[in-house]
C-alpha positions as a Markdown table, in Angstrom:
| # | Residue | x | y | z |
|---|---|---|---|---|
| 1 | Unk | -42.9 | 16.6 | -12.1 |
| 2 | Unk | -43.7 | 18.7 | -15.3 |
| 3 | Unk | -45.2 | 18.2 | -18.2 |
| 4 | Unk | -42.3 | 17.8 | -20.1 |
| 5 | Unk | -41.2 | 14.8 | -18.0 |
| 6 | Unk | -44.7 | 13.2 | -18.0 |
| 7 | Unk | -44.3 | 13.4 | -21.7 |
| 8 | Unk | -41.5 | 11.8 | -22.2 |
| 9 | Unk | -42.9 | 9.1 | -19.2 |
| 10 | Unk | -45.3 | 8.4 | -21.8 |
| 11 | Unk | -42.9 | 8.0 | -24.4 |
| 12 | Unk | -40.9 | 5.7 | -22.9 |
| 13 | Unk | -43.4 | 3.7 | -21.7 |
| 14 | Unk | -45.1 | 3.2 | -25.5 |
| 15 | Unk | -41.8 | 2.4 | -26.6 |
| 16 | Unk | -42.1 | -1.1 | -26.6 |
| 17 | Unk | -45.5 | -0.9 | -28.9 |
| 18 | Unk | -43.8 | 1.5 | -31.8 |
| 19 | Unk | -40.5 | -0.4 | -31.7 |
| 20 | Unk | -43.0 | -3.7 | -32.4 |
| 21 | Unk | -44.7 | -1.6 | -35.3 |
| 22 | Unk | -41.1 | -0.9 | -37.1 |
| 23 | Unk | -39.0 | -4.1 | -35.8 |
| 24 | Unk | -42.1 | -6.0 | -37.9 |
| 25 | Unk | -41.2 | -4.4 | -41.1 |
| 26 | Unk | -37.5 | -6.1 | -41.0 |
| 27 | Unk | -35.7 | -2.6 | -42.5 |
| 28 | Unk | -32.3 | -1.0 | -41.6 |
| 29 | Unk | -33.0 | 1.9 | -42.2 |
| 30 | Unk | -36.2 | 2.3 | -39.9 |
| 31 | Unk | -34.7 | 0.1 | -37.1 |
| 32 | Unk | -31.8 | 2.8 | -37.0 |
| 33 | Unk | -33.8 | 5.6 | -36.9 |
| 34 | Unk | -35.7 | 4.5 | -34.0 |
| 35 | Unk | -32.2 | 3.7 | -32.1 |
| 36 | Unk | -31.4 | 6.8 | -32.7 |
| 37 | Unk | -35.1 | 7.9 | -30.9 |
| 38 | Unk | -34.5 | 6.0 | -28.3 |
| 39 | Unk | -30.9 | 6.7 | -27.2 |
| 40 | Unk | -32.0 | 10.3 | -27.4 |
| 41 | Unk | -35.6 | 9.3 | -25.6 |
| 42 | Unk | -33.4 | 7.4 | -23.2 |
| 43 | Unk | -30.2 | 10.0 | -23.0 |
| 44 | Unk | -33.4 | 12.6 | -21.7 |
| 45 | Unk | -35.0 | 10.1 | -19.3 |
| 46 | Unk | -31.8 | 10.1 | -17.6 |
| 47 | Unk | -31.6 | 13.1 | -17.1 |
| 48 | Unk | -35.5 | 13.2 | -16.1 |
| 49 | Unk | -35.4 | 10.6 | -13.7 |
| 50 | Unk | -32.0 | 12.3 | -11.9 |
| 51 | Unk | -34.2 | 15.5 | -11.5 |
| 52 | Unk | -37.1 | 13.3 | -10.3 |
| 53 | Unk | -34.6 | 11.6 | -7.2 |
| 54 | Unk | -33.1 | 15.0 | -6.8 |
| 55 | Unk | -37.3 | 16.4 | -6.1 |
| 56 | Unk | -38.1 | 13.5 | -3.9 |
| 57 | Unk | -34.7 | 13.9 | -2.0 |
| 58 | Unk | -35.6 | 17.5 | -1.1 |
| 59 | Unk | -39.6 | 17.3 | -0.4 |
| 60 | Unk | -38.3 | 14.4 | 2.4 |
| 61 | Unk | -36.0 | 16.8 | 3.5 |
| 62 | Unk | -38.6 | 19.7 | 3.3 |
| 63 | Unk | -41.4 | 16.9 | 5.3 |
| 64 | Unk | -38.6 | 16.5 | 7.9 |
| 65 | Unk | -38.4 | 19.8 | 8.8 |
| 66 | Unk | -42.4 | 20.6 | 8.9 |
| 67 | Unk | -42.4 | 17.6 | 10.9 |
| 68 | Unk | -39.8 | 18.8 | 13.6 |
| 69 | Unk | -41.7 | 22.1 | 13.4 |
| 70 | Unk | -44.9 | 20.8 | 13.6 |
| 71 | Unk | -43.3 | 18.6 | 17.2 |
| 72 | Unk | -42.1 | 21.9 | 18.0 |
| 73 | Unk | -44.9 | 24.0 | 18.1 |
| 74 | Unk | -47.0 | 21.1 | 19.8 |
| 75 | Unk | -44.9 | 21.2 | 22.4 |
| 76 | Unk | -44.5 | 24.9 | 22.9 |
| 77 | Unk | -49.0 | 24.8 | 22.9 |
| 78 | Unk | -48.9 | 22.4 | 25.5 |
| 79 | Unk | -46.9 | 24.3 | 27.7 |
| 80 | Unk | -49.0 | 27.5 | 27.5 |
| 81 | Unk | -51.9 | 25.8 | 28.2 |
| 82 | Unk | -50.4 | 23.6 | 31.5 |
| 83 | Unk | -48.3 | 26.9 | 33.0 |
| 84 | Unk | -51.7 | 27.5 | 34.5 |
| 85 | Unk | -51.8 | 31.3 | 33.6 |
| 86 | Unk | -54.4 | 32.4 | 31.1 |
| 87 | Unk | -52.7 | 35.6 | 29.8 |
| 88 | Unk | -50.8 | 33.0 | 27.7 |
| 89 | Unk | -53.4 | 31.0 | 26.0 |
| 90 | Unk | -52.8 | 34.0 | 23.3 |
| 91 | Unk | -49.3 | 32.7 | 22.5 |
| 92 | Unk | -50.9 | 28.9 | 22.4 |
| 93 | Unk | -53.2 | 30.1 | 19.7 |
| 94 | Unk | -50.7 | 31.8 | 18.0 |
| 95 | Unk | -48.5 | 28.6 | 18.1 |
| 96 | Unk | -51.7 | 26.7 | 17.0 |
| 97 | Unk | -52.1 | 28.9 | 13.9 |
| 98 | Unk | -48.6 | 28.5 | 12.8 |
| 99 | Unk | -48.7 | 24.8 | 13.1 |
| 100 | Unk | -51.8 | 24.3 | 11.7 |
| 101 | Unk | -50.3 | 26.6 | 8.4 |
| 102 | Unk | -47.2 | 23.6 | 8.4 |
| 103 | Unk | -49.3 | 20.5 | 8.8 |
| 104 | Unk | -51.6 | 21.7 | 5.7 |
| 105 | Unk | -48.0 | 22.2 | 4.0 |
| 106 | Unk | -46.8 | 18.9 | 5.3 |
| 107 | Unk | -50.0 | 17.4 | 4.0 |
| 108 | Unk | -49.2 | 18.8 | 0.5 |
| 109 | Unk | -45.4 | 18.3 | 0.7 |
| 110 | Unk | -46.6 | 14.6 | 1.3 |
| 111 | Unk | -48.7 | 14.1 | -1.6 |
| 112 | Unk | -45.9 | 15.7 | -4.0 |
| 113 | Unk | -43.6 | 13.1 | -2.2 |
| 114 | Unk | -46.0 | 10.0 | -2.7 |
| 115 | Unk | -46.7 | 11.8 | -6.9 |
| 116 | Unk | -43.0 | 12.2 | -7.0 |
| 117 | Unk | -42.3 | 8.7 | -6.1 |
| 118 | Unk | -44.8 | 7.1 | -8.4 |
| 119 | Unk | -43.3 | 9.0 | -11.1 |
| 120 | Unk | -39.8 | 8.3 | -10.2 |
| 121 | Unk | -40.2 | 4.5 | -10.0 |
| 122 | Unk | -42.0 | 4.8 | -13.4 |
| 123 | Unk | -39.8 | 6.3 | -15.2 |
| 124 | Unk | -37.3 | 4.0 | -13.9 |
| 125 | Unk | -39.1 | 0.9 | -15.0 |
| 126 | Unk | -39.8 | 2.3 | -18.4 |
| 127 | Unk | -36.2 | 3.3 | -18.6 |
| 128 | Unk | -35.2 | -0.3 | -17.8 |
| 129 | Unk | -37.7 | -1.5 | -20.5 |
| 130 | Unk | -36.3 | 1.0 | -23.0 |
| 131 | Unk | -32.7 | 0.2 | -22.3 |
| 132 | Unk | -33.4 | -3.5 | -22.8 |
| 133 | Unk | -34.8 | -2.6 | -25.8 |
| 134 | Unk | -32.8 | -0.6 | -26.9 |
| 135 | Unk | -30.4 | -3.4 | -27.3 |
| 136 | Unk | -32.3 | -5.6 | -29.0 |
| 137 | Unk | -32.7 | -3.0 | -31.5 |
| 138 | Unk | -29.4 | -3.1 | -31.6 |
| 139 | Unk | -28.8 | -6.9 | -32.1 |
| 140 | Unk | -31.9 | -7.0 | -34.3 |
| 141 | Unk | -29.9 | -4.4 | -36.7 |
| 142 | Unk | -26.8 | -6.8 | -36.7 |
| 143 | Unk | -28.9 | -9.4 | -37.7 |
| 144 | Unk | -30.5 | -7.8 | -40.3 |
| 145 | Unk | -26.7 | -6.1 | -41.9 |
| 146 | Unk | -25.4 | -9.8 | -41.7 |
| 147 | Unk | -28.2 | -11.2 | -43.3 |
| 148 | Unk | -28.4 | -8.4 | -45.7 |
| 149 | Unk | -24.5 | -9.4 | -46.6 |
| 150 | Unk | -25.0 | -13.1 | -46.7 |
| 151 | Unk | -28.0 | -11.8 | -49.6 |
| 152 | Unk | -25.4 | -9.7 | -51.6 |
| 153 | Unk | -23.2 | -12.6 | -51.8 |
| 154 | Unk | -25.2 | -15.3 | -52.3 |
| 155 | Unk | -26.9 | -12.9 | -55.4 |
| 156 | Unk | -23.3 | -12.5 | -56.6 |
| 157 | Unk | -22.3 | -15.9 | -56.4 |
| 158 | Unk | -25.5 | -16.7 | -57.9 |
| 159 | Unk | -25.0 | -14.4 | -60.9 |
| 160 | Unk | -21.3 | -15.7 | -61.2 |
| 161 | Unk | -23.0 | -19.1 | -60.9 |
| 162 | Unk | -25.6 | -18.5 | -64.3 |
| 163 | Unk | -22.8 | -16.7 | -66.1 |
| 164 | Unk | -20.4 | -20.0 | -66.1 |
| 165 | Unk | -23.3 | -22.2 | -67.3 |
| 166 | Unk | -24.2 | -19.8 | -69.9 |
| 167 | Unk | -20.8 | -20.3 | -70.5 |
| 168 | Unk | -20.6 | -23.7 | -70.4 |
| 169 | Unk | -24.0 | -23.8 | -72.4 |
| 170 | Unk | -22.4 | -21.8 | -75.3 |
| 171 | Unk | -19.2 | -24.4 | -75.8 |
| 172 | Unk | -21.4 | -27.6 | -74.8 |
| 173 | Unk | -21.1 | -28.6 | -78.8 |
| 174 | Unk | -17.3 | -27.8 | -79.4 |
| 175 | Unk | -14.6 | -30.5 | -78.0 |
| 176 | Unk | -11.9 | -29.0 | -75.9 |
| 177 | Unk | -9.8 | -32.3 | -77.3 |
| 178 | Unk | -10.5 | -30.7 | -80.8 |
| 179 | Unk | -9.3 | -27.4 | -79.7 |
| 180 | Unk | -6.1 | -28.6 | -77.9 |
| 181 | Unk | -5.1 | -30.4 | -80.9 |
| 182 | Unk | -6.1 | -26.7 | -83.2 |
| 183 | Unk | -3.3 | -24.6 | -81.2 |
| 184 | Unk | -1.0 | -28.1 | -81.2 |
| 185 | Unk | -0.8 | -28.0 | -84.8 |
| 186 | Unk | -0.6 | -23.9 | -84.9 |
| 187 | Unk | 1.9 | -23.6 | -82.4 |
| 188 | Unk | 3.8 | -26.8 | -84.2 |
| 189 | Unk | 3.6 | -24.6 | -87.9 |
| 190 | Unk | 5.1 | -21.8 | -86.0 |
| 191 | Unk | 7.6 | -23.6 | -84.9 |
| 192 | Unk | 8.9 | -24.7 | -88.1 |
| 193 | Unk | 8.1 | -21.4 | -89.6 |
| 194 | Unk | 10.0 | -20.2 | -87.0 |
| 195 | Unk | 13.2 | -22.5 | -88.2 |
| 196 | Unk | 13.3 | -22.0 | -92.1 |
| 197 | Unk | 13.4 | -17.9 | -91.1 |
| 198 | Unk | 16.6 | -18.8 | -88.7 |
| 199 | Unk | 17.9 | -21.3 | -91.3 |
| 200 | Unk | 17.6 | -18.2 | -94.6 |
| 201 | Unk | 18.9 | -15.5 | -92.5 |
| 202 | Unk | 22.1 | -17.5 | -91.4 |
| 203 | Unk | 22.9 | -18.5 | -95.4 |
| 204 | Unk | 23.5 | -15.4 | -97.4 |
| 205 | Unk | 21.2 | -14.8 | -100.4 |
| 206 | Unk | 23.3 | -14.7 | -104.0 |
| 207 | Unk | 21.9 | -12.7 | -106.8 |
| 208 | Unk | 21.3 | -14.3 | -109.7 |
| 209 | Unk | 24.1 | -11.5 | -111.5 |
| 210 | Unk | 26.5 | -13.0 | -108.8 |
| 211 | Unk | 25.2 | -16.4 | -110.1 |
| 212 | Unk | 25.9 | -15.4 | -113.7 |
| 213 | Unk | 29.2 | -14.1 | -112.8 |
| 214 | Unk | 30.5 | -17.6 | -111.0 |
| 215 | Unk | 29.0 | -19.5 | -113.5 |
| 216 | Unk | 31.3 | -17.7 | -116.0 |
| 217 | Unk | 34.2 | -17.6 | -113.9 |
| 218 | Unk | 33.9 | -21.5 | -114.1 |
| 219 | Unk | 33.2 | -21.9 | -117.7 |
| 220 | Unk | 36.7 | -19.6 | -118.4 |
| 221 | Unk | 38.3 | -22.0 | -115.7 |
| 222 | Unk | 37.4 | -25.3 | -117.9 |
| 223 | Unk | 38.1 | -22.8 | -121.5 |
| 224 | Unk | 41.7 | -22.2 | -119.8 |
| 225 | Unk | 42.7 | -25.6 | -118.3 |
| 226 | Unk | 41.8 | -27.0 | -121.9 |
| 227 | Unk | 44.1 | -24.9 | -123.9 |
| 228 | Unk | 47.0 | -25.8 | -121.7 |
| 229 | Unk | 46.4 | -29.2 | -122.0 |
| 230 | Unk | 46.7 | -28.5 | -125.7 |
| 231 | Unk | 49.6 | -26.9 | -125.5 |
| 232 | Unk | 51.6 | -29.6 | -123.4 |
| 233 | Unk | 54.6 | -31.2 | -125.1 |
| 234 | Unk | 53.4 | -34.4 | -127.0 |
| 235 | Unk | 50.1 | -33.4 | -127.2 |
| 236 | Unk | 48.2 | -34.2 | -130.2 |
| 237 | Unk | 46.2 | -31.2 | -131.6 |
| 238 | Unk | 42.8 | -31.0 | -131.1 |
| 239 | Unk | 41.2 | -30.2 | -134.6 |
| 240 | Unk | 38.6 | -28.2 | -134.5 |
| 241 | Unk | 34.8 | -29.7 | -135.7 |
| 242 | Unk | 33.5 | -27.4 | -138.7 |
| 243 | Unk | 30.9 | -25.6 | -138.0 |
| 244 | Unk | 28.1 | -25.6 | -140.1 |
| 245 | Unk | 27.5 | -24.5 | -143.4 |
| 246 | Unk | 31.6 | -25.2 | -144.1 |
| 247 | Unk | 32.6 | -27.5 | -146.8 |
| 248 | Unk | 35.0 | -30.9 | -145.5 |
């Protein structure tokens, strides 16, 4: 167990008080930055706590074998000492060194085990406390986005809201009925505007030289017709009325 890990033991486990100190001030932005923390806090605690069950897997495996040792030597001690020959008391102290050199390791191994385990089990609790939350952060950041979009619309549908009565605040003294019967009586002009230009353009204009012209034509016609009638058999002629300043 280093110092690293016992660090980030300590992180984890004040996790819970910071994420209190930010959740309170209700802001994406902060609450996103401390998912971020801890998924990386809790991505590294992972990887903390597997190194901490690998340790604790090897020191019982490392107390098992001082243990077997320790039996070991024990018995080999107690058989130089009941073969009833003194020339090999030397090999029972020799034995009794040796083991006492694996029961002071076994004595240590054990306290690493029982350190190892404590640390293990706490970083496992404070990795269930940060996971948990973790999510609330999580769910507390969706709340916050969907309030923060039922704010933008409600502020836009309230701005659309003050712009139709300012609207509506503006025409309050001009009658709608008043303006209706304005574009009937345009649209109605139009129309017959509309008419007397289809009616002029079908009729072909005359020019008043083309008037003068037919108006002479017909003044020859009646000149003509009366000299004929003149000039009929039977006829009595027409004498002509002096003009003035002739005599009778």
């Amino acid at each position: 167990m280093d110092l690293i890990s016992k660090g980030r033991l300590a992180i984890l486990s004040n996790l819970h008080a910071l994420a209190d100190a930010v959740v309170a001030q209700d802001t994406a932005g902060a609450i996103k930055q401390l998912i971020r923390d801890a998924e990386t806090n809790i991505k590294a605690g992972k990887n903390d706590l597997a190194s901490s069950t690998g340790t604790v897997a090897i020191l019982r495996e490392d107390i098992d074998t001082l243990r077997a040792s320790i039996a070991s030597a024990q018995a080999d001690i107690d058989l130089f000492i009941n073969d009833g020959d003194p020339s090999n008391d030397e090999e029972a102290v020799k034995g009794q060194l040796a083991m006492s050199q694996d029961m002071a390791k076994l004595e240590a191994k054990q306290l690493e085990l029982d350190a190892s385990i404590q640390f293990e089990q706490a970083l496992r609790n404070a990795l269930d406390v940060a996971t948990t939350r973790h999510q609330e952060f999580v769910s507390k950041l969706g709340s916050i986005e969907n309030q923060a979009r039922v704010t933008v619309t409600k502020e836009r549908l309230a701005a659309s809201m003050e712009q139709l009565a300012g609207i509506a605040g503006t025409g309050a003294n001009v009658s709608v009925d008043n303006l209706m019967e304005g574009l009937r009586k345009r649209a109605a002009t139009a129309d017959a505007k509309l008419k007397q230009a289809m009616t002029d353009s079908a009729q072909p204009r005359q020019s008043a030289a083309m008037i003068r012209a037919r108006q002479a034509i017909e003044a020859r016609r009646t000149q003509l017709a009366g000299k004929a009638s003149d000039a009929a058999p039977g006829s009595v002629p027409k004498v002509a009325a002096p003009t003035a300043g002739q005599s009778e």
